[in-house]
Each structure stands twice: as structure tokens, then as C-alpha cells.
DOZA-278061 format. One record per residue (C-alpha): residue in three letters; x, y, z. Coordinates in steps of 0.001 Angstrom, whole numbers. Each point is the difference from the previous one (the first is absolute). Layout:
<atoms>
+------+---------+---------+---------+
: lolo :       x :       y :       z :
+------+---------+---------+---------+
:  ALA :       X :       Y :       Z :
...
+------+---------+---------+---------+
</atoms>
This chain:
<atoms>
+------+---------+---------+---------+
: lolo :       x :       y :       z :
+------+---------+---------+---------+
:  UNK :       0 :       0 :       0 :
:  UNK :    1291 :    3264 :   -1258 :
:  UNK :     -99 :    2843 :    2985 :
:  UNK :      41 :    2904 :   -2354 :
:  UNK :     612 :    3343 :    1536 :
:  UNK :     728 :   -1924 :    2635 :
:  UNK :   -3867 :    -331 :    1968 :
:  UNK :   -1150 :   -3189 :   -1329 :
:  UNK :     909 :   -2030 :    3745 :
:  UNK :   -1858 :    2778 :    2072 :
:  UNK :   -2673 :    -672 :   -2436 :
:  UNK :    -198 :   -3773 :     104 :
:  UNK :     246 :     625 :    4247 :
:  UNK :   -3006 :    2349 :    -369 :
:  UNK :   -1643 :   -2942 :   -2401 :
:  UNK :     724 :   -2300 :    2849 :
:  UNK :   -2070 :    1976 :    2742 :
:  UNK :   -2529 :     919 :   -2521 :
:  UNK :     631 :    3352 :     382 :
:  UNK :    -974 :     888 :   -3163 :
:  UNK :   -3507 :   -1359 :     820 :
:  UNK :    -186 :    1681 :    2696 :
:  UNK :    1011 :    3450 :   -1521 :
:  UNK :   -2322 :    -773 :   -2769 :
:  UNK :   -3283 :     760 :    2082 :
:  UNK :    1439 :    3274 :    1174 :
:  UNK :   -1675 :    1497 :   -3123 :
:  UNK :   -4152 :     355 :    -722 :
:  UNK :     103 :   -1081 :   -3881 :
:  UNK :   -2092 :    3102 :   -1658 :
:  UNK :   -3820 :    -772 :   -1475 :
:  UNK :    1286 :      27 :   -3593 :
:  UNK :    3680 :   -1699 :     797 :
:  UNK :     907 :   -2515 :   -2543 :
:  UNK :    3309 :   -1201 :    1909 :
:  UNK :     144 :   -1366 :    3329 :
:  UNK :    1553 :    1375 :    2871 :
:  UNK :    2293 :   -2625 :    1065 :
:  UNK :    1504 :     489 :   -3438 :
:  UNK :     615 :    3858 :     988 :
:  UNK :    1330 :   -1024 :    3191 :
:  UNK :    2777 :   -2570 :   -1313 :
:  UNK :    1131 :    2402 :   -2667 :
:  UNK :     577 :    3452 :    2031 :
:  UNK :    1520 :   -2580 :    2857 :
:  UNK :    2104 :   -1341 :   -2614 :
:  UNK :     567 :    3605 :   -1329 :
:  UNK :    1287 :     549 :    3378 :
:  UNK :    1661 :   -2777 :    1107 :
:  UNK :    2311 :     999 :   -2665 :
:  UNK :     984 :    2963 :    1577 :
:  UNK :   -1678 :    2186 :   -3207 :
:  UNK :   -2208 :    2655 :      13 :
:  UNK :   -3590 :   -1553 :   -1424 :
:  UNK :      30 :    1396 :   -2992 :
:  UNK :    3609 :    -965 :    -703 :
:  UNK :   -1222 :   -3709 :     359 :
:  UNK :    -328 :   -1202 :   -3883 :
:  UNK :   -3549 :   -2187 :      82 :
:  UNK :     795 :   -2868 :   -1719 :
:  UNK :   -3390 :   -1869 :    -480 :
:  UNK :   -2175 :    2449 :    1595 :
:  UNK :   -2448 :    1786 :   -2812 :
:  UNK :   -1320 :    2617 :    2202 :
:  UNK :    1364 :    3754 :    -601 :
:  UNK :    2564 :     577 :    3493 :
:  UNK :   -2132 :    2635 :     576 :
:  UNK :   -3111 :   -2814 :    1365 :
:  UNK :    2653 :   -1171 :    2619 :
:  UNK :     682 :    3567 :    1655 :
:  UNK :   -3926 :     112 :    -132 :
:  UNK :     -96 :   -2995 :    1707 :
:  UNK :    2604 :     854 :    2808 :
:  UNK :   -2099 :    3286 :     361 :
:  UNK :   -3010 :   -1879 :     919 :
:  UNK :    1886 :   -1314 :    2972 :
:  UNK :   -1855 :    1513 :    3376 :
:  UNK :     208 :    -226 :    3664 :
:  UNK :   -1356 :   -3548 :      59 :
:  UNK :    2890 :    -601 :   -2942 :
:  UNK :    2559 :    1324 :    2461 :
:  UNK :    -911 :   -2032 :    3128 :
:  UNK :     225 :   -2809 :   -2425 :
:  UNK :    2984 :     612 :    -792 :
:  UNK :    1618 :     -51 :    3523 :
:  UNK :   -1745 :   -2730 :    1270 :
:  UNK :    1322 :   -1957 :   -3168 :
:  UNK :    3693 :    1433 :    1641 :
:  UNK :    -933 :   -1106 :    3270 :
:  UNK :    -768 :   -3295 :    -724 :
:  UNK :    3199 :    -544 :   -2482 :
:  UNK :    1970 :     932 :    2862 :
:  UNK :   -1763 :   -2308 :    2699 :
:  UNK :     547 :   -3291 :   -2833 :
:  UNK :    3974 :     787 :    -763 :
:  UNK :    1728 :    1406 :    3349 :
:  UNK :    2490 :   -2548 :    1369 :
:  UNK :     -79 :    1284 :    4259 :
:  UNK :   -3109 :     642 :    1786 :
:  UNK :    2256 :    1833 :    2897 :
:  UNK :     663 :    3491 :   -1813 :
:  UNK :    1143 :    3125 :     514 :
:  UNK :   -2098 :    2504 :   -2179 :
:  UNK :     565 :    4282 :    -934 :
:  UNK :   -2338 :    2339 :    -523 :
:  UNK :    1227 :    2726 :   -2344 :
:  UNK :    -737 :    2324 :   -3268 :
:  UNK :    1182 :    1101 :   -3437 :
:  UNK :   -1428 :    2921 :   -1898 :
:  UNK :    -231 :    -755 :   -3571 :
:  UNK :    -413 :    3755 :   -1728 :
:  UNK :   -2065 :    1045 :   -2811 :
:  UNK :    -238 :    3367 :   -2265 :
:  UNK :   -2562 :    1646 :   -1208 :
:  UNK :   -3743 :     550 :    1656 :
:  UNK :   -1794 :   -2806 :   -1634 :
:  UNK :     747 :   -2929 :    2102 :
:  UNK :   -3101 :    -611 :    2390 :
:  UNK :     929 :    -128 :    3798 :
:  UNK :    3322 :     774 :    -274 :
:  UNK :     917 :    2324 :    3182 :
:  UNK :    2334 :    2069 :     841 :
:  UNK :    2869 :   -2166 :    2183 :
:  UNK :     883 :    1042 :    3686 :
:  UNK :    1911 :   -2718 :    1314 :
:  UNK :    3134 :   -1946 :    -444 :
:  UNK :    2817 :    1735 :   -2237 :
:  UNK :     305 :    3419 :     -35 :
:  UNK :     695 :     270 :   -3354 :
:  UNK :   -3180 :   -1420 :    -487 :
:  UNK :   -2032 :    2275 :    2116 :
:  UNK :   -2550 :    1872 :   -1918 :
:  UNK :       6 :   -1497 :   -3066 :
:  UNK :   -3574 :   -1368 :   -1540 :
:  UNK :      68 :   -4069 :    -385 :
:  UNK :    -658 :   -3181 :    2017 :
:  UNK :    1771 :   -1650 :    3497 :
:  UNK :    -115 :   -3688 :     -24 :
:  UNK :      84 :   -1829 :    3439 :
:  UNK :     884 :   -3228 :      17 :
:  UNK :     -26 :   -2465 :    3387 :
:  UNK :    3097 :   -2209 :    -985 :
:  UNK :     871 :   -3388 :    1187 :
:  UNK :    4003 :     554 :     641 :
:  UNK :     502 :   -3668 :     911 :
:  UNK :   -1353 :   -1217 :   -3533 :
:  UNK :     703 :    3290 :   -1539 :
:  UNK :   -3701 :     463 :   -1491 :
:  UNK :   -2640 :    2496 :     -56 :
:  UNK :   -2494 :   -1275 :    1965 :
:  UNK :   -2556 :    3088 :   -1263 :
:  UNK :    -387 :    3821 :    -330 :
:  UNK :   -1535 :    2943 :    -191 :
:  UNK :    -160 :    3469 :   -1658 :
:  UNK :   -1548 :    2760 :    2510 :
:  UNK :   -1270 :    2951 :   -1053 :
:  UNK :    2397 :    2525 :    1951 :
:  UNK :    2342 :   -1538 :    2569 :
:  UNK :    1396 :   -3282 :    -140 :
:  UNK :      45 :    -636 :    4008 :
:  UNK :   -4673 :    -246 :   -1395 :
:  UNK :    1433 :   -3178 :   -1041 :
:  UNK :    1159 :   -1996 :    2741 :
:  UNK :   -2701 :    -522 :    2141 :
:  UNK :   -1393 :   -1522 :   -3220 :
:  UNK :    3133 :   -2649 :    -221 :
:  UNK :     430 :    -618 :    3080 :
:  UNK :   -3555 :   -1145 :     644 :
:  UNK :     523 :   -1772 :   -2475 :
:  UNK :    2667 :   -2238 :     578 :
:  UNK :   -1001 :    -722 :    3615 :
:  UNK :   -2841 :    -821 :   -1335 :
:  UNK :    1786 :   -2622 :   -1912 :
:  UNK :    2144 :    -763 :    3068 :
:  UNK :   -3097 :   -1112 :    1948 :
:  UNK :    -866 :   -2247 :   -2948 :
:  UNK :    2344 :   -2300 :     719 :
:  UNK :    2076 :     917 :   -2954 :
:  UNK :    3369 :    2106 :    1084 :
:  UNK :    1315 :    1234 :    3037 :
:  UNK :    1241 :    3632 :     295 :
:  UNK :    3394 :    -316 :    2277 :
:  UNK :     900 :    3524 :    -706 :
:  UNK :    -949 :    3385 :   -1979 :
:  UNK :    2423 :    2384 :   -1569 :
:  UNK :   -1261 :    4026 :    -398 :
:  UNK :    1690 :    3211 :    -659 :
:  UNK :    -248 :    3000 :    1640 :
:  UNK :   -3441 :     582 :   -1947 :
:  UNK :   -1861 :   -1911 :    2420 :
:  UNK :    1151 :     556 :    2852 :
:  UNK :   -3105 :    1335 :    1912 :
:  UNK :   -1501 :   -1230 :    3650 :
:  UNK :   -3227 :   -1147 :   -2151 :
:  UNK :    2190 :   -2656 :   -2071 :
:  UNK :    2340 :    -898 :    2794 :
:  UNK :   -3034 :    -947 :    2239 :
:  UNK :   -1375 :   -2086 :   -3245 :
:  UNK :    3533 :   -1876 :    -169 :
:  UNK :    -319 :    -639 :    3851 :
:  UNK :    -505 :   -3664 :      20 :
:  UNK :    2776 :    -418 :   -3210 :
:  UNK :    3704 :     688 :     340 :
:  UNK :    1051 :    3307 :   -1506 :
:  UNK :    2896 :    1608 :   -1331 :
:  UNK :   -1145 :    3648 :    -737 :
:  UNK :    2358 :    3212 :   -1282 :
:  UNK :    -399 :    3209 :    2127 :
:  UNK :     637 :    3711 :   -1221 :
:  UNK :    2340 :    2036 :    2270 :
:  UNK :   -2930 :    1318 :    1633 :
:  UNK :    1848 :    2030 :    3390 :
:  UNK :   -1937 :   -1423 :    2181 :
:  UNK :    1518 :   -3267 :    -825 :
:  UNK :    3256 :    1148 :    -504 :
:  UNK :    -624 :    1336 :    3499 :
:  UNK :     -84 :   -4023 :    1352 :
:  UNK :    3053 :   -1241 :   -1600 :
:  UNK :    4222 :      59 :    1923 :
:  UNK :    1861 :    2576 :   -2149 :
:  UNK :    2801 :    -975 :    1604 :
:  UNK :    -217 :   -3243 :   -2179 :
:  UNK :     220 :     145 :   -4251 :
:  UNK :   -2666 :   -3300 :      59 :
:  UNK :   -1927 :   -1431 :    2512 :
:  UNK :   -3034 :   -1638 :    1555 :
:  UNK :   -2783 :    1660 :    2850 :
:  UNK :   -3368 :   -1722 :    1000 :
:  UNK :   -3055 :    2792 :     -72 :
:  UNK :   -3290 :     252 :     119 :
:  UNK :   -1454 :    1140 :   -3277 :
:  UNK :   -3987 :    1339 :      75 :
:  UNK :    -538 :   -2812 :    2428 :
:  UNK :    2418 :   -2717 :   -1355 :
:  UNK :    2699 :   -1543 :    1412 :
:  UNK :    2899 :     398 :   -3381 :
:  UNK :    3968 :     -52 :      62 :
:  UNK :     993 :    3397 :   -1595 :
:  UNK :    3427 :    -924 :   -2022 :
:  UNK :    2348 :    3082 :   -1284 :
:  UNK :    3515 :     344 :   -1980 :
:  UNK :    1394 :    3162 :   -1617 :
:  UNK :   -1247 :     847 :   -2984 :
:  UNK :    1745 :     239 :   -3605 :
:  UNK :   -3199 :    2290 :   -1122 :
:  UNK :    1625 :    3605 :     173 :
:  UNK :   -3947 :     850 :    1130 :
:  UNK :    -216 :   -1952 :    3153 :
:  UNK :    2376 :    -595 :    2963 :
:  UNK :   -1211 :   -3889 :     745 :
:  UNK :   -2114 :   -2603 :   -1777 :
:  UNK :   -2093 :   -1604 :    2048 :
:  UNK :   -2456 :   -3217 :     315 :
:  UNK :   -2580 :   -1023 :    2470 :
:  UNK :   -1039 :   -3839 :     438 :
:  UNK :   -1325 :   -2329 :    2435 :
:  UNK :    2071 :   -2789 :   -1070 :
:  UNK :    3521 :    1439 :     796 :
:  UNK :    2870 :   -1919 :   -1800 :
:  UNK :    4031 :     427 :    -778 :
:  UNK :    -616 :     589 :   -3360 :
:  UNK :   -2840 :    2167 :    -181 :
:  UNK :    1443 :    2125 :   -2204 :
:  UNK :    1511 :   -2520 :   -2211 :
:  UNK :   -3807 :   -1036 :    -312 :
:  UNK :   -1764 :    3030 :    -457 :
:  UNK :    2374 :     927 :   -3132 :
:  UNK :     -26 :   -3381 :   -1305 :
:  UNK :   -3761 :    -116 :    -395 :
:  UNK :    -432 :    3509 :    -794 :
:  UNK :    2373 :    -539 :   -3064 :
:  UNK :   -2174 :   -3190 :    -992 :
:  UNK :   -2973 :    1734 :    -427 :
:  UNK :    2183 :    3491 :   -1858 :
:  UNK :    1395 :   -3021 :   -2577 :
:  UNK :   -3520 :    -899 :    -576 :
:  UNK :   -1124 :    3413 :    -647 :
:  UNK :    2748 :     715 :   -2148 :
:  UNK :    -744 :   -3519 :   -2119 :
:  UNK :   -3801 :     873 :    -540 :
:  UNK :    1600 :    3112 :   -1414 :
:  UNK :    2753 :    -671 :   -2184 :
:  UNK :    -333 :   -3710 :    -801 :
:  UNK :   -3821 :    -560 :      34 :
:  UNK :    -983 :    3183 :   -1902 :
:  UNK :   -2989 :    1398 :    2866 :
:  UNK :     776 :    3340 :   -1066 :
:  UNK :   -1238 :    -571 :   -3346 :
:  UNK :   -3135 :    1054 :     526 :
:  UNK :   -2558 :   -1431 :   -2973 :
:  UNK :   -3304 :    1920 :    1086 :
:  UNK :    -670 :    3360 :    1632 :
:  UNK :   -3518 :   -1955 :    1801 :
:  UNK :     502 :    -476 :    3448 :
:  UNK :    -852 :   -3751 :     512 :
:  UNK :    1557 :    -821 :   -3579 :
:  UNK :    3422 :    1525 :    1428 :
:  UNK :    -724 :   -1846 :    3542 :
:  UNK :   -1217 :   -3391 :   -1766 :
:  UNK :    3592 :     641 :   -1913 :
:  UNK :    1783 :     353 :    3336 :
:  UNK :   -1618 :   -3515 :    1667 :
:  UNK :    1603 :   -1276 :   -3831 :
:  UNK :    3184 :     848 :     574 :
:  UNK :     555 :    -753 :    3402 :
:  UNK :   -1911 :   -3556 :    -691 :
:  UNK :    3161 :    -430 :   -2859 :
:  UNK :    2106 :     907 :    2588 :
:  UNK :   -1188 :   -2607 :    2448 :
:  UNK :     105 :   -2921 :   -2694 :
:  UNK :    3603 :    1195 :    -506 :
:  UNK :     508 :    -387 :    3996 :
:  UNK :   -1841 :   -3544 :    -672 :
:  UNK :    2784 :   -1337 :   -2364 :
:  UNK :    2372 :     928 :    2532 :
:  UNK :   -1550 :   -1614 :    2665 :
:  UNK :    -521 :   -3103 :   -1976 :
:  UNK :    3569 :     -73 :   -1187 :
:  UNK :    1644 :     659 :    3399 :
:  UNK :    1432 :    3196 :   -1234 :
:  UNK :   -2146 :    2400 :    2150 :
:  UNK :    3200 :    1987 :    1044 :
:  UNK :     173 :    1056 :   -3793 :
:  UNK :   -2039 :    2960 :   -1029 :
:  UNK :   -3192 :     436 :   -2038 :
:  UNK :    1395 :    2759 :   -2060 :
:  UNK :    3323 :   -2910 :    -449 :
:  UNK :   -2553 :   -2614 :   -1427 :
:  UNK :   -1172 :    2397 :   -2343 :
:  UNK :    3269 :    1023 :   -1131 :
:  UNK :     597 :   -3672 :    -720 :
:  UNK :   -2755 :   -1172 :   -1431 :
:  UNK :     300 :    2500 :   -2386 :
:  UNK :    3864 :    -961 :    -979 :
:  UNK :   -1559 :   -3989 :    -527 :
:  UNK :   -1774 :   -1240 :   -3138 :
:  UNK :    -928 :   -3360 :    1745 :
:  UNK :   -2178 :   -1057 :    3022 :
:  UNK :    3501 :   -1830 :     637 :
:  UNK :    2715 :    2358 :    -775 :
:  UNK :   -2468 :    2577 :    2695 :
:  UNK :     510 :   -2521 :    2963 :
:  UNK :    3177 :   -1545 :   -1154 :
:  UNK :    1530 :    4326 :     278 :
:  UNK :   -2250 :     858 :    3511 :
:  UNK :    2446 :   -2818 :    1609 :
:  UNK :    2871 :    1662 :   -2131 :
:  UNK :    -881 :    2951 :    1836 :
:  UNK :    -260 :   -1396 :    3209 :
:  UNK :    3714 :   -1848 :    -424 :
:  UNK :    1266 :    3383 :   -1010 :
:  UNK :   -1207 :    1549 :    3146 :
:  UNK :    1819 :   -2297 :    1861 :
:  UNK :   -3275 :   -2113 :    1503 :
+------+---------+---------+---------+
</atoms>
């Protein structure tokens, strides 16, 4: 079997869990449709599986003017969108390996120009460089043991609108039976008494600003250290170290689940969850915006990510889940067989020294 542009084994994964099925009811077929909408759906996934815009993809044996399939997308709604996820959801729930995970709450602003794009708002959060510009935040809650997105959503305004959201829903499938949370990684973002009493009964490792009044708790005497406080009624362990930010004098963390290498930690799962970001970006194409319709762009979004969780799949089912996403991609696209694709991921993982 020929891979192509290099898409063909994420495609014959997303065969196997009948995702395309699944993706294919997302759209109401029109009152005077000739095609079907599973057809729509396995074309503009295949369009962008391949990492091309939609109307880049060359349609082969389709008949229908590309113009029906952006039609199509746009009669994606709300219903369409919660689809979508749930599909997500449930690919991530049949693939991940550990049931014990760590998981990371965090956003990335995907920007847009012009005035036509429906709910795009202005952005207030995150990177400064960012900060007023029109567009959309993506929140994912990530699984940093089996390096998946377990789902996400796009809030109106702030992204801290979306966690109460995620993290509902994920103890909601902890009390299912069907993971166990043993610890969750935020940035300074959401650090706020409301969330900290919410994360009460789960371990915690949460980044603080340099507010003074906790700057006011820590030994100055010391460049990094450890103090037990009370924080709005919790019992935490405040940890500090000098900062390298020109901005601040100290970083610091609170936690309820003190350990040596808290700061190893925090950073290592903090940079999981930037890598993703920065795959759904520049290997995965999400900026490529193929609609200006608000649930065709967030029906686009669930697409993508969904890609990106069949690529996690192969991984997992290979053994090679230290490799990244953005990696597989890179060579699957350098392999013209189903063969020569595997036969260079465990070139890859030699010449990493695994």
C-alpha cells in the first residue's frame, strides 16, 4: 500500500475505529443533496489528514464541484461540534496505554484577519504578543502520561471559562471506573482559590505569579526553597528559586503533594503540552482555517486534534510513545510504503539512542 503524501496509515487507523463513520453523521445531508455525507466527511478528513488546505486536496473520484464539500462542513452546528468531541473522547478512552495519568490544562490562540470569521474574540490571556488580537483560544485537558488530548474547548473570552468544563469532565470519567487522575499540571493562569478548592481532593502542582503577598512568605535569605502555608483555606507547600525572568525576582509553585523534583516536574509537563501546541500548529496545519462559520472552524478543530490522537495511537501501539506526533508525521511523509514508515519510526528511535 502506497502512503502518498505520507497520511495513508493515520487513515487506515481512523478506518480501523470507524472514525470516518462516525464523522460522517456530523453533517444533516440537505433536502435536494445528491451525495451522501459520509462521502463529504472521508474526503475533507482525507483533505486534511494530508496536511492540505481543502481545496488543495485534488478529488480523485468525487464528481461533486469542491464547492458542495465547504457547504457541507458549513452545515456543521452545535450538535455537529459536541459530536465531534465526544468522537475525541472516546478515541482516546479505546487507545491510551496507563489508566494512572498525569493530565494539563492549557491554551493556544490560533489568530485570524479580517472581520468575517463568526465568534472570533479578541484574546486576553496567555502570550502577550497575542493579547488583543481577534481569533480563537483552544483548551485542551491533556493526558501527559499517554501524551493525548483527552478533549477541549474554545471559550468565548478567557480561557481559565474553560476549565471548569474539563475538569468536570475528566473526573467525571475518573469516577467511571476508567482513569485515575494522580496529579494535575497548571500555569499561573489558574491559579485562583475557586480552582484550588476544586483540585482539593487531587494532587496539584500549580504556578504562582510574584504576587507580594507571597513573596512576603518565602526565606530571602535562601535562592530556592520550600515553606508550608495556608492558601484561602488550604494546607499547600509554597516552593521558590531565583528567577532567570528579568521581570520577576522568584518563580514560584504551590502543591499539596510536595516532592524533590517539583520543579523538574512542573517544566517537564508544561513543555509536553507547549510541544503539542506547537505540533497542531506547524505539523498538523490547525491554523489553516477552511471556513469563516463558527462550528465549521470548531468541527475543523475536533478534526485535527482527532488526527493528532490517531498519530499518538501508532505510537502507542508501536512502543514508540517517547517519539513525537509532529516526528511521525515527518516520517511518514519521507516513506512510500506502510513498511518503509515503521521500518524508519524504529530508525528514528535507534538514532535517538532508545
Amino acid at each position: 500500500m502506497q502512503i502518498g503524501r505520507g497520511f495513508a496509515k493515520l487513515f487506515q487507523v481512523a478506518q480501523e475505529y470507524k472514525i470516518i463513520d462516525k464523522l460522517g453523521k456530523l453533517i444533516e445531508k440537505g433536502a435536494n443533496a445528491t451525495h451522501k455525507p459520509y462521502k463529504t466527511m472521508k474526503t475533507i478528513f482525507k483533505g486534511f489528514i494530508q496536511n492540505a488546505r481543502i481545496y488543495h486536496f485534488k478529488l480523485k473520484k468525487a464528481k461533486a464541484n469542491i464547492s458542495t464539500y465547504y457547504r457541507d462542513l458549513g452545515r456543521c452546528n452545535k450538535d455537529s461540534y459536541k459530536m465531534a468531541k465526544s468522537i475525541l473522547e472516546k478515541l482516546y478512552l479505546k487507545v491510551r496505554r496507563k489508566r494512572s495519568i498525569n493530565i494539563t490544562i492549557d491554551g493556544t490562540f490560533i489568530g485570524v484577519r479580517g472581520e468575517k470569521y463568526e465568534g472570533a474574540t479578541k484574546m486576553y490571556s496567555g502570550n502577550k504578543k497575542d493579547r488583543g488580537k481577534k481569533g480563537y483560544t483552544i483548551v485542551t485537558c491533556f493526558d501527559s502520561t499517554n501524551k493525548m488530548p483527552i478533549s477541549f474547548e474554545v471559550p468565548n473570552i478567557h480561557e481559565i471559562h474553560a476549565f471548569e468544563m474539563l475538569i468536570e469532565r475528566v473526573i467525571e470519567i475518573e469516577k467511571e471506573g476508567e482513569i485515575t487522575i494522580n496529579k494535575v499540571i497548571l500555569d499561573a493562569l489558574y491559579f485562583n482559590k475557586r480552582i484550588i478548592d476544586t483540585l482539593s481532593l487531587h494532587k496539584y502542582i500549580i504556578r504562582a505569579p510574584s504576587y507580594g503577598w507571597l513573596l512576603e512568605k518565602i526565606n530571602k535569605e535562601e535562592e530556592r526553597g520550600c515553606k508550608e502555608i495556608e492558601l484561602w483555606g488550604n494546607k499547600v507547600t509554597l516552593y521558590w528559586k531565583e528567577s532567570k525572568d528579568k521581570k520577576n525576582e522568584y518563580d514560584l509553585l504551590i502543591t499539596n503533594a510536595p516532592d524533590k523534583r517539583i520543579w523538574w516536574e512542573y517544566g517537564h509537563y508544561k513543555q509536553m503540552i507547549e510541544n503539542y501546541h506547537n505540533d497542531l500548529k506547524n505539523k498538523f496545519g490547525i491554523r489553516r482555517l477552511p471556513s469563516q462559520k463558527l462550528y465549521a472552524i470548531l468541527v475543523y478543530f475536533a478534526m485535527i486534534i482527532i488526527i493528532y490522537a490517531i498519530a499518538r495511537a501508532i505510537l502507542l501501539g508501536l512502543d514508540l510513545n517517547y517519539l513525537s506526533c509532529g516526528s511521525l508525521i515527518t516520517v511518514a511523509y519521507n516513506s512510500n510504503s506502510i513498511n518503509s514508515f515503521i521500518e524508519n519510526l524504529f530508525n528514528l528511535h535507534k538514532k535517538k539512542g532508545h
